[in-house]
N, C-alpha and C positions, 0 to 999 in steps of 0.2 A: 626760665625757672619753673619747678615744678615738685611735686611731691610726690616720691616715687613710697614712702609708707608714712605712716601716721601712729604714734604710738601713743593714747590717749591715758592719762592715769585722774583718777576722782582721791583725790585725799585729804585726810580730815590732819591737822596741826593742832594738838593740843596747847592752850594758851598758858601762861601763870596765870592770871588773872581774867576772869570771867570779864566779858565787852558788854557793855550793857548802856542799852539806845532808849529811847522813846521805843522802837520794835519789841526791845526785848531785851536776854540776855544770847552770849554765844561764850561755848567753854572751849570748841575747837574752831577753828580757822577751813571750810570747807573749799577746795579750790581745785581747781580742772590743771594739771600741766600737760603739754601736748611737744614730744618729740617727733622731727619730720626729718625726711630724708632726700635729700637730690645728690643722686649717686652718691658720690665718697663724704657729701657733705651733711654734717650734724646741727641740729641747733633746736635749742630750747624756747618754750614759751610759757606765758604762765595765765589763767584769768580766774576770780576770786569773787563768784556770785553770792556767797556763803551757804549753808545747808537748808535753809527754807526761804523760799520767796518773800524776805520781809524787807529786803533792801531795795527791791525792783522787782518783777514779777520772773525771772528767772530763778533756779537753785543748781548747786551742782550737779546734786544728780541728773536733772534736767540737760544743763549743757552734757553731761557725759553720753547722754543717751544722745542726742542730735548728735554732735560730732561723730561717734561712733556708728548711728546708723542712717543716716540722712545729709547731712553736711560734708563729714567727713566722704562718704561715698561716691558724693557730685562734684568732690574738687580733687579727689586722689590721682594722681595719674594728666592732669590738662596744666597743658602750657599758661603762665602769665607773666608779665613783662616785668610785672612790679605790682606794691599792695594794689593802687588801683584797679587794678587787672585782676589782681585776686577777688577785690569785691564786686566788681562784677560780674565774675563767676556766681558766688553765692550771693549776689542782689535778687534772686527767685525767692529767696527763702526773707519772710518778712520780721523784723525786729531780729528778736534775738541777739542784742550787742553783745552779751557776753562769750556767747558761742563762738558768735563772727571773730571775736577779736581776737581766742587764743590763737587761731589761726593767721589771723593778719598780722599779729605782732610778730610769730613765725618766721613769716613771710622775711620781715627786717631784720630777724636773727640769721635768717639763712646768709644774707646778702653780709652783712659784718664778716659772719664765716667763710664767708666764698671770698671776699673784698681784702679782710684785713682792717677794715675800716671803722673807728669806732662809732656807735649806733649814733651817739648822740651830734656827731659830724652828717654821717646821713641822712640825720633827721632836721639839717639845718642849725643845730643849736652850736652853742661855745664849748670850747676847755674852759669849765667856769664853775668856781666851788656853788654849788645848789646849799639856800639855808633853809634849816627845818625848824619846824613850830616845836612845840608842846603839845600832848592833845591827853585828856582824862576824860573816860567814862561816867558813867553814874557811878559815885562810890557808895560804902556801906553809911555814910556820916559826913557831916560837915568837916568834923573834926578831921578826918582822912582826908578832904578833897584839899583842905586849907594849908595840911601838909605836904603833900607833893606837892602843892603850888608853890610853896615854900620852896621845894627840893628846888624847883626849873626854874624861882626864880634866881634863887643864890648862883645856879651856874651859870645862867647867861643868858636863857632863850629871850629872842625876841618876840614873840608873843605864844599865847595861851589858848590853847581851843576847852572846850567845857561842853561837854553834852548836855541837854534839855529836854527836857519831856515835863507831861504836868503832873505837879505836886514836887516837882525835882528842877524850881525855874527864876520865879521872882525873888523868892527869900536866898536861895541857893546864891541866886549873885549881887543881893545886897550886902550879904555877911562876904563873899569872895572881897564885894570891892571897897566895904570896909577895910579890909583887911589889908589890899594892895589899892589903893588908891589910884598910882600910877602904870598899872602894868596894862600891855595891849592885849584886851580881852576880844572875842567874839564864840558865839554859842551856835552850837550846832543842832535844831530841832528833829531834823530826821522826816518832816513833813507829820508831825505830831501834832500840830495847830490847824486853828480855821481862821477867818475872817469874826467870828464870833469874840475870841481872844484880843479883838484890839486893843481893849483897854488896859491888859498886861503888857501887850508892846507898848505902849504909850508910855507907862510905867517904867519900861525897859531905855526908853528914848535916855531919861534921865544918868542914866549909868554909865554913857560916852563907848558902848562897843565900835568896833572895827566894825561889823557887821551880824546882822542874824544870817543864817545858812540854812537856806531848806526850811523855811520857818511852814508854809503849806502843802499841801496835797501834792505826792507826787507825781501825777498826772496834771499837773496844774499850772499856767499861764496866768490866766486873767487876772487871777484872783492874786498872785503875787502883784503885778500890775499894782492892783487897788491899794492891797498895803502899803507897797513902796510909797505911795502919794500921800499915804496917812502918817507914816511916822517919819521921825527924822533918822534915824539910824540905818545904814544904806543893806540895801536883800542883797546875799549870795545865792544863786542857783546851782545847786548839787542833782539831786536824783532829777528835776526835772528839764539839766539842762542833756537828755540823753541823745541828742543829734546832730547835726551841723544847721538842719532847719530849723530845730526846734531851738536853736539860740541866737539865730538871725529873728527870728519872730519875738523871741524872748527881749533883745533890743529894738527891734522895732516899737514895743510897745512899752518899754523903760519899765521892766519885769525884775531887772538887777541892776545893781553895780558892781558887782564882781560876779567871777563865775569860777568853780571849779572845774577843771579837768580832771577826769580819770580815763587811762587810754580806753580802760576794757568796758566802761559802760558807754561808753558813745561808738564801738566799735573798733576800735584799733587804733594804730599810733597815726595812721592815714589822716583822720575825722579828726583826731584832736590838735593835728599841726594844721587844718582849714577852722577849726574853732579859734585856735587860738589866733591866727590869722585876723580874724572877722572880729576879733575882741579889739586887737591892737588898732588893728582900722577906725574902730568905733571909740577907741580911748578908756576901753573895759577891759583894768587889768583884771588877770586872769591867777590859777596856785592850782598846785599838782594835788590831788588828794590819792590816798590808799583805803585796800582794802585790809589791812594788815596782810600782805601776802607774804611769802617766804623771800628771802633777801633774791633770789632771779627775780619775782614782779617786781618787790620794793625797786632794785638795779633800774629798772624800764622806765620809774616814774621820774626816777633821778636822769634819767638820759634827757627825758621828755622837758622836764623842769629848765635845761639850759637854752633853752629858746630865749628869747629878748622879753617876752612882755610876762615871765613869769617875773613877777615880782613881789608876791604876799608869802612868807616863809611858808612851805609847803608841810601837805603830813606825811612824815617822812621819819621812817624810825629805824634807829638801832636793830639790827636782828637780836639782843638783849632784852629788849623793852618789852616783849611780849612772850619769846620763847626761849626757855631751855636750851633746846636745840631746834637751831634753824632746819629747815628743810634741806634748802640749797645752800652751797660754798661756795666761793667764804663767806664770811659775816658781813652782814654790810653794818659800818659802824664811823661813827661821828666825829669828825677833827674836833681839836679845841676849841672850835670858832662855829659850832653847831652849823656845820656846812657838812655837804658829801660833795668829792669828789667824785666828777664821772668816771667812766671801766674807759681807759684806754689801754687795758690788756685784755677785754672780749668778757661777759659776762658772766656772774655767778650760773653752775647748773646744780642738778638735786643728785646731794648723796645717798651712793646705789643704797647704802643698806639702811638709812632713814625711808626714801623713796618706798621701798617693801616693806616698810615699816607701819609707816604711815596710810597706803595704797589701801581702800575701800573697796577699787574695782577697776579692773585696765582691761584695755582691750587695744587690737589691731588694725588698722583700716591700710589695704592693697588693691591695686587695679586689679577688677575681677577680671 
């Protein structure tokens, strides 16, 4: 296998609804998609670092610019056997998961296209409906967040994700769990907390979440470590679980109890079927997360999701839930039983004239 061109596009997805973290806010959805070629054969990929380094230290423009002049240039044209093969072509090039991944995800797009095969078969996982969460941003009001909580729980989801940040945390989910007493909460900090905050966690113990998520630094081990031992409500590792090492260490040292997956910040769908691997081993189940990416990523996470030890309903949305109009076709959208099924007719790609639409900045990468 190999990559005879490289067709990189930087594009921003305007959302309905402003995303708003402990980071910040985001009004478009900024995301790298990367078309490659081996001879007659086509195939999409997607990876979704957003517009400013505030999720991890990459942005799109960043990956657009490696891919297209660095990355891209040192893998155009060279033989690999498979992903692994493809990373270790670019194993020179240090971090960077999100860069690495549109391309490794790539990689499994080609082989489905060349095979016939659906991804989520050769990526080891089942024909098995994938169940998705709920997930709400910071809203404008209690009274707004209490509502859609209302909406997801009258239909059905099984549990509730709640974004966190401070001044938008303890009160936030005393009034939620007033409210709902019994629904499966857990909150998402973004690494907007320290070790200082304990006594709001403590606080928090009381409320019975599934889990806090990225409650510290994202560059940060130890220091999860220390809280897990301090509260009773179990840590997810999200932005800091970004490697396969960094989350054999992250359980070595009982840093979490659950972990998220995302393929493209741990570098590709490769890393996150040996994450997930090392979770199951260790008896640390694992949930697919997104980036709100257009229904071709969303599509990847849903592949990924059918593995065996995914088991915490994943973030996983409707292409409705955020956009207008999707990027890529079709829409990916939710049986009655807040599941998706996997592509076993071959993946969503980006329509031509949203693509131009959308498209910030493209470029070409060919064997010189």
């Amino acid at each position: 296998m190999k990559f005879d061109r490289i067709d990189i596009y930087h594009v921003a997805m305007p959302l309905i609804y402003p995303w708003r973290t402990s980071y910040g806010e985001d009004y478009d959805i900024h995301a790298v998609l990367v078309k490659v070629t081996d001879g007659d054969t086509v195939a999409w990929s997607e990876s979704s670092p957003l517009e400013s380094p505030t999720y991890l230290t990459e942005s799109a423009g960043g990956v657009f610019k490696l891919l297209s002049e660095i990355i891209g240039p040192h893998v155009v044209g060279k033989e690999f056997e498979d992903a692994d093969g493809l990373n270790e072509i670019m194993s020179v090039f240090k971090g960077n998961t999100f860069a690495k991944a549109a391309l490794e995800i790539a990689s499994w797009a080609l082989r489905v296209e060349s095979t016939g095969t659906p991804l989520h078969r050769l990526l080891g996982g089942e024909t098995r409906e994938v169940v998705a969460g709920a997930d709400f941003g910071i809203q404008d009001s209690y009274d707004m967040l209490l509502g859609n909580i209302q909406i997801a729980v009258d239909a059905g989801f099984p549990r509730v994700k709640l974004k966190a940040a401070p001044g938008w945390d303890l009160d936030m989910l005393k009034a939620v769990r007033g409210a709902f007493p019994d629904t499966v909460f857990h909150i998402d900090c973004n690494g907007g907390y320290s070790l200082d905050d304990l006594p709001m966690f403590k606080e928090i113990d009381k409320l019975g979440l599934a889990f806090i998520e990225q409650p510290l630094a994202f560059d940060d081990l130890l220091d999860h470590a220390e809280l897990a031992k301090k509260i009773e409500t179990p840590v997810c590792l999200d932005e800091s679980a970004i490697s396969v090492r960094a989350v054999e260490q992250a359980l070595q040292i009982d840093a979490a109890s659950y972990i998220n997956i995302k393929p493209a910040r741990v570098g590709g769908l490769a890393n996150a079927i040996k994450i997930h691997d090392i979770c199951r081993d260790a008896g640390v189940p694992v949930w697919v997360g997104g980036m709100l990416e257009s229904a071709l990523g969303a599509a990847i996470c849903v592949e990924l999701a059918t593995l065996p030890n995914f088991t915490y309903p994943g973030d996983l949305f409707p292409s409705s839930r955020f956009y207008k109009r999707d990027l890529s076709q079709p829409d990916n959208e939710l049986t009655e039983r807040h599941t998706f099924m996997p592509f076993t007719e071959g993946l969503p790609v980006p329509d031509a004239d949203r693509l131009a639409e959308y498209t910030v900045e493209s470029a070409t990468v060919t064997p010189a």
